[in-house]
C-alpha positions in Angstrom: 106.0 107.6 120.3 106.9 107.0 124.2 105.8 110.4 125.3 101.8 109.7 127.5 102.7 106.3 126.9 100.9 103.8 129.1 100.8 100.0 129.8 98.5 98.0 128.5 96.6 97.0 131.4 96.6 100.8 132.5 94.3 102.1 129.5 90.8 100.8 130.8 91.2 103.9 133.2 91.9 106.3 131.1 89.4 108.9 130.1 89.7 109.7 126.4 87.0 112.0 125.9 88.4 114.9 124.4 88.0 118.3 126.2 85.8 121.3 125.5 86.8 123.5 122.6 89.1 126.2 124.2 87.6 129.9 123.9 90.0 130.8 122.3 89.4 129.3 119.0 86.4 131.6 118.5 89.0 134.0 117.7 90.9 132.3 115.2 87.7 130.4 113.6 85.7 132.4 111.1 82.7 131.1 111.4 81.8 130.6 108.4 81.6 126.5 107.3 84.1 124.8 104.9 82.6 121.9 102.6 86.0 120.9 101.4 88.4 121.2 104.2 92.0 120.5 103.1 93.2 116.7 104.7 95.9 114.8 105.1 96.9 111.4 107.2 99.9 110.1 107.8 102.4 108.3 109.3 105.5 109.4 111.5 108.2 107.1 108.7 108.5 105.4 105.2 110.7 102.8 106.0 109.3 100.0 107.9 110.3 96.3 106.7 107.7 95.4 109.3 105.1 97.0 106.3 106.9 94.8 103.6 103.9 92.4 102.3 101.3 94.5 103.9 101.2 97.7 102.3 104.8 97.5 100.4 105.8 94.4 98.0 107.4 91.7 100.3 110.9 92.3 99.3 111.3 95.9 98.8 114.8 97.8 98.1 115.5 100.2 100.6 116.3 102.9 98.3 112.2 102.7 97.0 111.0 102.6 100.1 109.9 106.5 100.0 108.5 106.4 96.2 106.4 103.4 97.5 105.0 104.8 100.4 104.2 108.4 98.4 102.0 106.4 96.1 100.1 104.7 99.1 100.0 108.0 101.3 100.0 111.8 100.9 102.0 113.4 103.3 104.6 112.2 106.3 105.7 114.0 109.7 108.9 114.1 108.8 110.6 113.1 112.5 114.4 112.9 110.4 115.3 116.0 110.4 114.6 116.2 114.3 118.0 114.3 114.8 119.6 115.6 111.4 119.5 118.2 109.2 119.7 116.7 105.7 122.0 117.9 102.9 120.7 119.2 99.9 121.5 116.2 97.9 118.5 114.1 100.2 116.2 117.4 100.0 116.5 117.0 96.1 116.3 112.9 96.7 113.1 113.1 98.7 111.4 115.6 96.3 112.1 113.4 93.0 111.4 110.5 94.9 108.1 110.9 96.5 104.6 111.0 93.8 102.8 114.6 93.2 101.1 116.4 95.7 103.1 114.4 98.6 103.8 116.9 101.2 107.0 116.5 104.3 106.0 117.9 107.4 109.4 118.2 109.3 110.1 118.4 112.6 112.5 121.3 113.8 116.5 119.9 115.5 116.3 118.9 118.2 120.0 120.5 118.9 117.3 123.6 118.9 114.5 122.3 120.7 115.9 120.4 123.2 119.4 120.6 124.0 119.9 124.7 122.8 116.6 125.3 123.9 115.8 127.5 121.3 118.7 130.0 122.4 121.9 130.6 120.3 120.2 128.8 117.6 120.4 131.6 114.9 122.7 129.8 112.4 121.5 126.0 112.8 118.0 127.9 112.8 118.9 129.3 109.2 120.4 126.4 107.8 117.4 123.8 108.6 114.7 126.5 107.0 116.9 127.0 104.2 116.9 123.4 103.7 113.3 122.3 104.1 112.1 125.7 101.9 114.3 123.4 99.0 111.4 121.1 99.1 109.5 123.9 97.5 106.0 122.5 97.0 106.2 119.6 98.7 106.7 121.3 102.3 103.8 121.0 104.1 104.1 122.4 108.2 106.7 122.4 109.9 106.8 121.7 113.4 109.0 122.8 116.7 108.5 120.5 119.6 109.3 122.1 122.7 111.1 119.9 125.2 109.3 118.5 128.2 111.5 120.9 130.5 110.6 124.2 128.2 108.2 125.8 130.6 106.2 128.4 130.9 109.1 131.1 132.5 110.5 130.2 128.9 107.8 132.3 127.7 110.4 135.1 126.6 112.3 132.8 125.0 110.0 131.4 122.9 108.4 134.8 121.7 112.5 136.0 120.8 112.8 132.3 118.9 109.7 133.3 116.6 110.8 136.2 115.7 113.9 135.1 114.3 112.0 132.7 111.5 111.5 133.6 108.1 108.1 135.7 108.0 106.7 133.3 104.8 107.0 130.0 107.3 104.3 129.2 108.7 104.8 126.6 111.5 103.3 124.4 114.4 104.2 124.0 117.6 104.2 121.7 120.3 103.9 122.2 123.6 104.5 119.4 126.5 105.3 120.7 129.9 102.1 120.6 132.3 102.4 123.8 133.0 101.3 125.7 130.1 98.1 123.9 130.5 97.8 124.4 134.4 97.2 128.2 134.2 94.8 129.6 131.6 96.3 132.8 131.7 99.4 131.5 130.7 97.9 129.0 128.0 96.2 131.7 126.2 99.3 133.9 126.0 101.1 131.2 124.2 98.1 131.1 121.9 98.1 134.6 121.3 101.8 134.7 120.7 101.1 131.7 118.3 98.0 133.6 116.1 100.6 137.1 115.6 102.4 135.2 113.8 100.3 132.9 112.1 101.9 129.9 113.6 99.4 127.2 114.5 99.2 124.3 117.5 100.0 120.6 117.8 97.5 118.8 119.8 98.9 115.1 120.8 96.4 112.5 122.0 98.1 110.3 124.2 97.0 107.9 126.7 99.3 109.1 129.8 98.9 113.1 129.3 95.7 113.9 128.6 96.5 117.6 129.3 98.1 117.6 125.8 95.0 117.1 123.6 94.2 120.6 124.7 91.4 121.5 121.5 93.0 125.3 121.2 94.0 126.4 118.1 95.7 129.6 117.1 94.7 129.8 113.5 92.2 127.9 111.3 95.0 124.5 110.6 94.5 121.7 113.0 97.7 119.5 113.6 97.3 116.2 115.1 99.7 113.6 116.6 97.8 110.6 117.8 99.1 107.5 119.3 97.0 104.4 119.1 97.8 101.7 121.8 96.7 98.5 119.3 93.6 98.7 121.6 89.6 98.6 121.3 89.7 102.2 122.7 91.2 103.5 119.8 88.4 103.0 116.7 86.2 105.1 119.4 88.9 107.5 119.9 89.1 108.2 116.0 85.7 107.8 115.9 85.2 111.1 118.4 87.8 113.2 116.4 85.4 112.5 113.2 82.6 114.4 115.5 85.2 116.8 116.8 86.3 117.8 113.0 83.2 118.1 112.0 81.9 120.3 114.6 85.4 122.7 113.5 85.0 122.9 109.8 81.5 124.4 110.6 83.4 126.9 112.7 86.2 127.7 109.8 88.9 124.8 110.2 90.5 125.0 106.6 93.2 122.1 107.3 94.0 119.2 108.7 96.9 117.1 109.3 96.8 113.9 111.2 100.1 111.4 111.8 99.4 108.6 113.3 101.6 106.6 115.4 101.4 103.3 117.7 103.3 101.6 119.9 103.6 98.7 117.6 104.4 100.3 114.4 103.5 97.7 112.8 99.8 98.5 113.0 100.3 101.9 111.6 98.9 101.5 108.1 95.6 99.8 109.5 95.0 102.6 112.2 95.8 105.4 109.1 93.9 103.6 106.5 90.9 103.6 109.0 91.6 107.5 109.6 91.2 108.0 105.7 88.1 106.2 105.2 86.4 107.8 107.8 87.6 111.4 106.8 85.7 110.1 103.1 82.7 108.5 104.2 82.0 111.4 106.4 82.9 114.7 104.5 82.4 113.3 100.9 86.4 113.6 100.4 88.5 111.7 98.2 91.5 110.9 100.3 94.1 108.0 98.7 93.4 105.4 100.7 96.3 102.9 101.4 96.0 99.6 99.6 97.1 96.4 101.6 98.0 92.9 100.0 96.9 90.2 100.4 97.2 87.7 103.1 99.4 84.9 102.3 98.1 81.7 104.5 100.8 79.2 104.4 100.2 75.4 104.5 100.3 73.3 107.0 103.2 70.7 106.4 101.1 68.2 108.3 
């Protein structure tokens, strides 16, 4: 994910503590603690030859690469169906495909998000949730990733956009332009827009836009996108979100997705797998952790 990215030699001055919970969560949040919160990690694509004799055998066909990585993890942010709408032919594939109690979290059009900019979206708008519903119980959240340039005068916009969705989907959004985040006012309208309708946030943790791991939630699911940098900052950084979650299922957090992405997707699985064995160690769950082949050392000819 390029979006907050940063170079290399730049992260040592980045702050990545994360912010203060957000006032407003005390009025989505029961109260009331949750022993076992619902959980699920992972990643942002199935198909990564780079993963082939790390998580997947070393030669791998690509038409197994989903039924392989469903066995390994239990949900995906499904970023596909932000640059196509699939037919209902790969709806039915993915569902007989993927192992039980996988989940797809897809990501809304971007024809919708970014270039229509949520306006005179009704039909591709009905097509895409008829589409992902056909996943039936594998659907997990959906989320709508407003463009950089959706801003806060877009306010109107947004609230007609929401209204238009099918009342039983329940989605997360996105938000990215600084300014929702410069003016309180203004951030806590778009959270109060969020909570009528039951639609939850997506925080991001990034390196470059710390504005964006903003700790506000609009209902009692937590969504989060976090990029790792293939860095020593980021076990600490996973290590604070353990605190942070465990500070919100006291509050009333119910659910919790995290996708994990890096900028060398290679590392992915590692990064996830380290996710998952925190979230068990630490909240006596019994997430599927990933299991990763061996290392094959070859020989030295000489």
């Amino acid at each position: 994910m390029d979006f907050g990215k940063l170079p290399i030699h730049e992260l040592s001055k980045v702050d990545f503590t994360l912010q203060a919970d957000n006032a407003f969560n005390t009025k989505v949040l029961s109260g009331i603690p949750v022993k076992k919160p619902k959980v699920k990690v992972g990643c942002p694509e199935w198909a990564n030859k780079d993963w082939n004799g790390k998580i997947y055998p070393h030669k791998v066909n690509k038409g197994d690469y989903l039924r392989l990585h469903s066995k390994q993890f239990e949900t995906i942010e499904l970023n596909i169906t932000h640059y196509k709408i699939p037919n209902q032919d790969e709806v039915k594939a993915w569902k007989e495909d993927s192992a039980e109690g996988f989940t797809f979290n897809p990501k809304f059009p971007q024809v919708i998000t970014h270039d229509n900019l949520l306006q005179k979206s009704d039909a591709i708008t009905k097509v895409f949730c008829e589409r992902i519903f056909e996943l039936e119980e594998k659907l997990g959240i959906p989320f709508l990733q407003l463009a950089p340039y959706f801003m806060p005068k877009h306010f109107h916009i947004l609230e007609k956009y929401l209204k238009t969705l099918p009342t039983n989907l329940k989605i997360a959004v996105e938000f990215r332009h600084e300014d929702w985040f410069k003016n309180e006012k203004v951030w806590q309208q778009a959270l109060a827009l969020l909570q009528s309708y039951g639609h939850g946030t997506v925080i991001t943790d990034v390196s470059g836009r710390r504005d964006v791991a903003h700790q506000s939630l609009s209902n009692s699911i937590a969504m989060i996108r976090w990029t790792g940098n293939e860095h020593p900052s980021d076990y600490p950084r996973i290590d604070e979100w353990i605190q942070k979650l465990k500070l919100w299922f006291e509050k009333g957090v119910e659910e919790v997705y995290v996708f994990v992405h890096i900028n060398d997707k290679d590392c992915v699985p590692e990064l996830a797998y380290y996710w998952i064995q925190q979230f068990n160690l630490h909240f006596n769950l019994n997430l599927k952790e990933p299991k990763f082949l061996p290392k094959v050392e070859q020989m030295s000819l000489f």
